[in-house]
N, C-alpha and C positions, 0 to 999 in steps of 0.2 A: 385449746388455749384456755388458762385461767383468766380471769377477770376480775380484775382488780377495781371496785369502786365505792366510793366514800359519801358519806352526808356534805351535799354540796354548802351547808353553814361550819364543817367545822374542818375541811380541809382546807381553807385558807389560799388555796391557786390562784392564781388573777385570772387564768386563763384553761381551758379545756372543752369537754364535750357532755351535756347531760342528758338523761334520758329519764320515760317515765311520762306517765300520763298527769301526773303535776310537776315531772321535771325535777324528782328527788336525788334519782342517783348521778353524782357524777365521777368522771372519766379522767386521768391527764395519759391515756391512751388511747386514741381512735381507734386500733383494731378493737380493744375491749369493747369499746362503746357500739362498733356496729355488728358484735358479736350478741350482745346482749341486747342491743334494738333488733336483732334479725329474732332471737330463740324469744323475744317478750312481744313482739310485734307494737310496740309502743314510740311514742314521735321521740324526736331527736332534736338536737340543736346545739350548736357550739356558744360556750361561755366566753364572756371577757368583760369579766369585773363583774358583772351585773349586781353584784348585794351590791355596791356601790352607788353604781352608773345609775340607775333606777331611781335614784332619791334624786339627781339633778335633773334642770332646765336646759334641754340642750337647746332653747329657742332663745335663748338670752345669749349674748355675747359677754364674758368676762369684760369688763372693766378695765384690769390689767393691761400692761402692755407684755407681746409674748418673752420679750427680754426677763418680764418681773416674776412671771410663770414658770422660764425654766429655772431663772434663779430660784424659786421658791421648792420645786421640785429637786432639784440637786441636794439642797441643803434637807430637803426631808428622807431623802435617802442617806445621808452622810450620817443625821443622829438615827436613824432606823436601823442601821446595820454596823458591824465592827470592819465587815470587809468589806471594800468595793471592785469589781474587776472590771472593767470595761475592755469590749471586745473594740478595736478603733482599726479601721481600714483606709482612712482618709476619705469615705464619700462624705458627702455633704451631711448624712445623719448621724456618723458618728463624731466627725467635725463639730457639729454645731454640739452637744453633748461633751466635746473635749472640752472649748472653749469655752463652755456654760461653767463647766468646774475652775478653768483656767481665771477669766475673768472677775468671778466671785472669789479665786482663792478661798476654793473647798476643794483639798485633798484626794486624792483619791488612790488605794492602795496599789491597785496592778493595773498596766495599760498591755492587752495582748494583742499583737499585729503579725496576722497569720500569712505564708506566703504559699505557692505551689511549686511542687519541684523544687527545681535548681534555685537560689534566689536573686542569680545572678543574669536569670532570662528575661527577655524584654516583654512578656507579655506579665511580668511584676512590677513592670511601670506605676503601677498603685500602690504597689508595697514599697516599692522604691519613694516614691513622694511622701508616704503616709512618714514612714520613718526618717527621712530628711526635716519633717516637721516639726518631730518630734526630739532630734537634735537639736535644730535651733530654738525651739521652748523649752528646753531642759531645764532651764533655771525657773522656770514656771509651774514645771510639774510639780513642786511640793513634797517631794521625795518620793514620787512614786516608780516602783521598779517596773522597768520597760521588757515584757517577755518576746522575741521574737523566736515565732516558733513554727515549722513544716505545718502543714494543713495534713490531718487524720491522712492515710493513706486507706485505699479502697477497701483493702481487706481487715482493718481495725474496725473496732468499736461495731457501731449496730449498720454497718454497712450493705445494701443486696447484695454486694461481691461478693458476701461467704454466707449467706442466710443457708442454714441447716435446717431448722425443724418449725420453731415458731415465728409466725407471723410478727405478734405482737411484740417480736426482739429488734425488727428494721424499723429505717426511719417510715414515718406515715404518709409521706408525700410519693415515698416509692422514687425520689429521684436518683440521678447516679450518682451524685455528692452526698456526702453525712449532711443528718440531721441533728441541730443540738448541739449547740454551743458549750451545756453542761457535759456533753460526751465529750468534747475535744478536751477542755480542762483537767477532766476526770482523767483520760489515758497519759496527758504530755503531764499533769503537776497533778498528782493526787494528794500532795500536801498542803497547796492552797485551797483544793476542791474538799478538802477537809474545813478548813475555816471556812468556807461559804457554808457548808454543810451545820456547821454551827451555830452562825449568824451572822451570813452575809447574803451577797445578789451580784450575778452575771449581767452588769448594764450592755442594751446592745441599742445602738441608733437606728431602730426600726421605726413600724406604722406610720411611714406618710400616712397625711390623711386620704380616706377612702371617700368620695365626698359623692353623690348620684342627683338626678332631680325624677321625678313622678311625677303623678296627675296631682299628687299631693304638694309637693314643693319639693326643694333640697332636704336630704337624711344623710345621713353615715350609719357605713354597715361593712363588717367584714364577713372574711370568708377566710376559714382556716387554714386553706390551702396557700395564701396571700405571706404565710410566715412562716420562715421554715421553723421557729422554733415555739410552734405555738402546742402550750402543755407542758412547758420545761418549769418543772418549782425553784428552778432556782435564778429565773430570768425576771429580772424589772427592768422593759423596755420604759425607756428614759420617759414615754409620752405616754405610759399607762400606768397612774398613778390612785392610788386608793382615790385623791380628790381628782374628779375630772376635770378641772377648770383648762389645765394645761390643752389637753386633747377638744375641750370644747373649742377655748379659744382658735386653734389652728383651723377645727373643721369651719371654721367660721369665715376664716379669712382665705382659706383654699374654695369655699362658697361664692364669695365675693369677686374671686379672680377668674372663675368660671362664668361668675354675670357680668364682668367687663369682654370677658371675649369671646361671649356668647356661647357657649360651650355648657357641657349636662353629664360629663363624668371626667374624675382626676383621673381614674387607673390608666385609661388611654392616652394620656400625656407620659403616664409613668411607663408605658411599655412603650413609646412611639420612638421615632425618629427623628423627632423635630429639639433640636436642641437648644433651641433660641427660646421655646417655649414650656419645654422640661426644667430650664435654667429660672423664667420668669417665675413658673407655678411655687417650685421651693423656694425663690426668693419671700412670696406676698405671705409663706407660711413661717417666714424665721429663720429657714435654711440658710449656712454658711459654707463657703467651700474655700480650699488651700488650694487649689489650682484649679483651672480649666479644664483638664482631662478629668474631672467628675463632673463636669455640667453635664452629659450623658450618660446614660445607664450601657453600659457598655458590652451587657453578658447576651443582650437582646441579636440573635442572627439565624442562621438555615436552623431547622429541624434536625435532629437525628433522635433517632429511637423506632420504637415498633408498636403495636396496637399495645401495649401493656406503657411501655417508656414514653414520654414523649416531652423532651426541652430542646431551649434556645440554644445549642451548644453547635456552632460550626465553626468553620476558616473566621469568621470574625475576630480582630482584636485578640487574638491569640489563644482561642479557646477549643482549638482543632483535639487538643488532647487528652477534650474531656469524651469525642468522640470515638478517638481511640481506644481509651478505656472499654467506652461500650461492646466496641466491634469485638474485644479480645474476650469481652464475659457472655454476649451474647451465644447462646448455644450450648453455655456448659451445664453440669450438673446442676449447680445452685441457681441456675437458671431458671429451669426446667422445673424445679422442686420449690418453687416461688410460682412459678406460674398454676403450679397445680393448688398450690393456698389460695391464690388469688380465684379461679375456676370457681370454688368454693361458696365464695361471698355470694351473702343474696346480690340479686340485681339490682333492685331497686338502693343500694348503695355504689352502684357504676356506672360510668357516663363515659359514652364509646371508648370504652372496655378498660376504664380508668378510674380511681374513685374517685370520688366526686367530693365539692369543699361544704363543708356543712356555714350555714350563715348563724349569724347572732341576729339580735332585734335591732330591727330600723330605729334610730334615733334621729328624730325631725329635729333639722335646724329651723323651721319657722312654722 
């Protein structure tokens, strides 16, 4: 594999992986990066933002109200770029990111609302809602054009379903769905994915906050594994913004809902089953929702996969067919010739026989 890496001051990414024993080189490739932490034997670490994030007080609370924060942040993305795309599924993060643009009446160029399959199946119950929403706001959207479009199929774009020779061509997560928002754009509209390319940004309603407590107090900290499109240059997740005030503010008030209910980690409400309190958490953080059927995260059910695969994908909520898929690739050539890349990797980048998410720096809320 080649290896592709840059001066972490003049590549400009919000987000990827660096390495180096001052942390010089960086990555918006994971395989690169633990290709070249394997052959340099030097530490590692996932970025997101850091020239930035490093200059703020994440023990201060913004002032702001979260209202005055995303309006602040929408409108800083509006003059920053010529295009705006927003990727909108109707959950609550990209909901509240519509409506941020909606209510401020700030523009926004392309709204894309991806479906599976048929889109006439009942397990597009989200797509079905998302675009119901999006007719009755029409006159709200500002003229922006509404793309409804097939989700990547398996064997497209940087998919395991047809991995041939290099690692560093599939998604990093290794899961059975694409990775990269910019990929889906690129193959369904290479003519908008043109003007991003120029100057614009893939908005996606990502990063709840990730919020923890220690011997030390509450921090925030991700894990790269936590997104699937984390490394993509042409993604500005709505809440990760050159100023951090936005993302301070949230982890502050998802801090605060954890010490009314006695509780020391959000991701576990984010993966759980408890709907009445997945529902609460987003609310104390700004989250808005267009129906009830997003008050739960709904992709969470049985396991399928093998010591190399392993996601939430079963009979749940109509997600049997993402298992299918698996059954039908499991065993084939590109299989097999994936697994022998993988075999490859040092260990100490795998964790029960999986790679593992690399963290950023703990930032202390108090």
């Amino acid at each position: 594999m080649k290896s592709f890496r840059y001066n972490i001051n003049s590549n400009g990414s919000r987000s990827g992986w660096y390495v180096g024993p001052m942390f010089y080189e960086f990555f918006d490739n994971k395989w690169d990066a633990i290709e070249y932490a394997s052959t340099s034997n030097n530490h590692y670490k996932a970025y997101l933002n850091d020239a930035s994030w490093d200059k703020a007080d994440w023990t201060r609370e913004p002032t702001e109200s979260i209202e005055q924060l995303q309006k602040n942040h929408a409108e800083y993305l509006r003059e920053k770029y010529d295009t705006l795309v927003l990727f909108y599924s109707g959950g609550v993060d990209s909901s509240t990111v519509l409506n941020t643009f909606i209510k401020n009446k700030i523009p926004l160029d392309y709204i894309y609302v991806q479906y599976v399959e048929d889109p006439d199946m009942s397990f597009n119950r989200d797509v079905h809602l998302a675009i119901k929403y999006l007719k009755e706001n029409k006159d709200k959207l500002l003229g922006a054009q509404v793309l409804y479009e097939k989700k990547l199929d398996h064997h497209e774009g940087n998919s395991i379903y047809n991995f041939k020779e290099q690692l560093r061509e599939v998604n990093w997560q290794l899961r059975f769905h694409h990775i990269g928002l910019s990929t889906d754009l690129k193959i369904r509209h290479p003519n908008i994915y043109k003007k991003v390319e120029d100057n614009g940004c893939i908005i996606a309603g990502s990063n709840k906050p990730y919020v923890y407590r220690d011997k030390k107090g509450f921090y925030t900290q991700y894990v790269d594994e936590d997104d699937e499109n984390w490394g993509d240059h042409f993604l500005e997740m709505f809440w990760l913004g050159e100023d951090p005030s936005l993302q301070i503010k949230q982890c502050h008030l998802a801090k605060q809902w954890l010490e009314e209910h006695n509780l020391t980690r959000t991701d576990k409400i984010y993966q759980g089953e408890d709907t009445v309190q997945f529902w609460s958490l987003n609310q104390s953080f700004g989250r808005e929702s267009i129906d009830e059927f997003f008050f739960q995260k709904h992709c969470f059910s049985d396991y399928v996969g093998d010591r190399y695969f392993r996601q939430h994908y079963g009979k749940k909520w109509g997600n049997s067919h993402w298992a299918e898929y698996f059954k039908n690739w499991h065993g084939t050539q590109s299989y097999f010739d994936l697994i022998k890349q993988l075999d490859k990797l040092d260990k100490k980048f795998m964790h029960t026989d999986k790679p593992i998410g690399w963290l950023t720096e703990k930032r202390y809320l108090e």
